[in-house]
Structures are given as C-alpha cells and as structure tokens.
C-alpha atoms as one frame of an Amber mdcrd trajectory, in Angstrom:
protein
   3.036 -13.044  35.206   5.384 -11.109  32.512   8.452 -11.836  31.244  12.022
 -10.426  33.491  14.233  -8.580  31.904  15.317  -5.364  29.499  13.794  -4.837
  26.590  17.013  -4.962  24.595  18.140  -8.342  26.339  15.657 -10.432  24.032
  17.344  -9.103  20.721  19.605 -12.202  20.861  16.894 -14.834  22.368  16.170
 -16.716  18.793  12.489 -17.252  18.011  11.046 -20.457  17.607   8.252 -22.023
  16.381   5.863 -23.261  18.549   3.804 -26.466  18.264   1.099 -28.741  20.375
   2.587 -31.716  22.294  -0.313 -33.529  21.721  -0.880 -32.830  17.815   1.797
 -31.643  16.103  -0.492 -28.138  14.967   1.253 -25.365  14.626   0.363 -22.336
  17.027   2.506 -19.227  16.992   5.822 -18.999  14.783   6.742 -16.263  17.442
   7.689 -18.123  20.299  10.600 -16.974  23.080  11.722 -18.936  25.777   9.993
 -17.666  28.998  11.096 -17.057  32.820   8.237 -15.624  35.047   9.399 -12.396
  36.864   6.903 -13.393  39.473   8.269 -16.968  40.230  10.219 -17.755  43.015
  13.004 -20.492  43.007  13.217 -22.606  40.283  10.990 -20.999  37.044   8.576
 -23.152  35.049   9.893 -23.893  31.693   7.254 -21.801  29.539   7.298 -19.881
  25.979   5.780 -17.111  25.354   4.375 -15.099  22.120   3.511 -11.117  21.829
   0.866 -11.918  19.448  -2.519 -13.371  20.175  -2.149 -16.754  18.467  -6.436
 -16.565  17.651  -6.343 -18.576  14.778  -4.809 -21.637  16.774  -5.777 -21.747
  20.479  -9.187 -20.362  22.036 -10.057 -19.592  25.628 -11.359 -22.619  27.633
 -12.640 -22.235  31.637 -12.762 -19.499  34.181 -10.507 -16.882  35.151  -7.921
 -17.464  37.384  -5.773 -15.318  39.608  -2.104 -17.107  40.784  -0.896 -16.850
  44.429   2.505 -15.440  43.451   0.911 -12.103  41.940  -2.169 -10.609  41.211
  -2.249 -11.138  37.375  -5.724 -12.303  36.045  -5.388 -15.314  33.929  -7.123
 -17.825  31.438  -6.337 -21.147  30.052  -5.828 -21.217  26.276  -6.263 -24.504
  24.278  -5.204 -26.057  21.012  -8.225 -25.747  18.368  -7.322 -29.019  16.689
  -6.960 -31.092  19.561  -8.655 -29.517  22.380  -5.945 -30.001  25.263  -4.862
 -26.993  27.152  -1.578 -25.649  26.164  -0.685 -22.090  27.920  -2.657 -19.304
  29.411  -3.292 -15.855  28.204  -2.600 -12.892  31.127  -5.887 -11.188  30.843
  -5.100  -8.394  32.852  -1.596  -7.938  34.886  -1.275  -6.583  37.726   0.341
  -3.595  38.508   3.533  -4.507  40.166   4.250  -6.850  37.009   3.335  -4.668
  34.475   5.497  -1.643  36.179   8.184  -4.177  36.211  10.816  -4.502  32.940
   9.109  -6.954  31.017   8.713  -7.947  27.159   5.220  -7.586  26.675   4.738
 -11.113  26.036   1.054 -12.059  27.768   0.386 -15.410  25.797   1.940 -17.897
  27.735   2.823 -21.714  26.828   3.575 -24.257  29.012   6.300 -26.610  28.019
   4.679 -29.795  29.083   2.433 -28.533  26.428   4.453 -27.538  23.372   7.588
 -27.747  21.983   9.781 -25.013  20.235  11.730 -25.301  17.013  14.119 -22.887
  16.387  12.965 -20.593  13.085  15.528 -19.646  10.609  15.983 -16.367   8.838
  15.226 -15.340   5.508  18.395 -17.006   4.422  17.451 -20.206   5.530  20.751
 -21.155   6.915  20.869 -18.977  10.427  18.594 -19.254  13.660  16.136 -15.952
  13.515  16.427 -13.680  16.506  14.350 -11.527  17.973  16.159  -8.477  17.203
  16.070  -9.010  13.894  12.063 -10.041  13.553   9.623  -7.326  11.767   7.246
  -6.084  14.171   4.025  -7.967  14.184   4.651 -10.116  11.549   2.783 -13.561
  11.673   2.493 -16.244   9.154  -0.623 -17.245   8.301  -0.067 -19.712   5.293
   2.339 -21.521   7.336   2.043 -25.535   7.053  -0.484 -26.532  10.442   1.529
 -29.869  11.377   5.515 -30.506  13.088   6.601 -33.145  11.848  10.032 -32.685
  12.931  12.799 -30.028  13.542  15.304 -31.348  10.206  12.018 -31.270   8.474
  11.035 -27.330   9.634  14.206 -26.248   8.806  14.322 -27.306   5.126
C-alpha cells in the first residue's frame, strides 16, 4: 500500500493540511496527495502523512490485509470525533516496500478528510514538499478548520 513514484518527484507536490470531514480537528499539517502503487485502474483519492499523526487519530479494530497486496493494515480514527478517517500500513509487504515509494504509511481517505493547502514561512506561497524541514510537526497548531481563506491568514 505505498505511495508510486521517485523520491525526488514529491519535491513539487505542495503539502497540505489535513482535517476530519466530520469535525473540523486538525490531524497532520503534513499531508500529500496519495496514489496507491498497488491499485489497479482508477486510484482511490487518499492523502497521506510520513509522520505518525498520535496526538490526533488512534488505532480502532483488527488488522487487515487488502486483496491487491500483502500489506498489513489498521484503521485509524479521529480522537475528537471517533469516525474512522485513514489506515496506518502496519507492516508492508515486500514487493511494495522494494518498490519506489515515499515512505508515507499513514494513510487518509478522502471521504474522510479534506486538505488545505499550507503556505510557507512567507505566508504568501503554497509550501512544497521539497522545501519542508525533515520531521517537523506543529504541535501548537489551532485543533479546528474552519475554512481554507481562514487557514491561510
């Protein structure tokens, strides 16, 4: 269940931040756009984070393995309102973890959440990956998305 392509193609993909559908609550401010490498025809629309959003979403049910690859899987959900919003990869499986992928093993679905572009330190352009600190997460960031004009000021 990773991510396709180089390593070096994501430098341009802009981060966003990502918040819960049903509440508003802010859950990773590290969010990509996502396309399985192990889908086949049309992709689900997903986002996806390479750090473990703990202090927003928990684990909820069983593991689960898909029928498109061998990746072991469990469903994350929001800790303010409870509804399921991704799935963490637990464990990948070999042929998708050999594959080029962006290390990106939290996975949002976008039924679930909705992205709002971040801006950088300037506060006038759209932050891309490229140009995001390594493992840098904000953790005095405001909990509720109101809306995207609102974010961005």
């Amino acid at each position: 269940m990773s991510l396709s392509g180089p390593g070096g193609a994501f430098a341009e993909r802009s981060v966003a931040v990502l918040c819960c559908r049903f509440c508003r609550h802010v859950l990773s401010s590290r969010g990509m756009r996502a396309a399985l490498l192990a889908a086949t025809g049309t992709a689900p629309d997903l986002y996806s984070t390479d750090i473990p959003p703990t202090a927003t979403v928990d684990f909820i049910g069983s593991c689960y393995f898909t029928e498109i690859c061998k990746c072991k899987l469990k469903n994350i959900a929001c800790l303010k309102c409870g509804n399921v919003v991704g799935y963490h990869v637990i464990s990948p499986c070999k042929p998708c973890l050999l594959s080029c992928n962006n290390g990106h093993f939290w996975m949002f679905h976008s039924q679930a959440v909705f992205g709002i572009n971040r801006l950088d330190s300037s506060g006038v352009n759209v932050l891309l990956w490229g140009n995001l600190p390594d493992l840098e997460e904000n953790t005095d960031e405001d909990t509720s998305c109101i809306s995207e004009e609102e974010y961005i000021r």
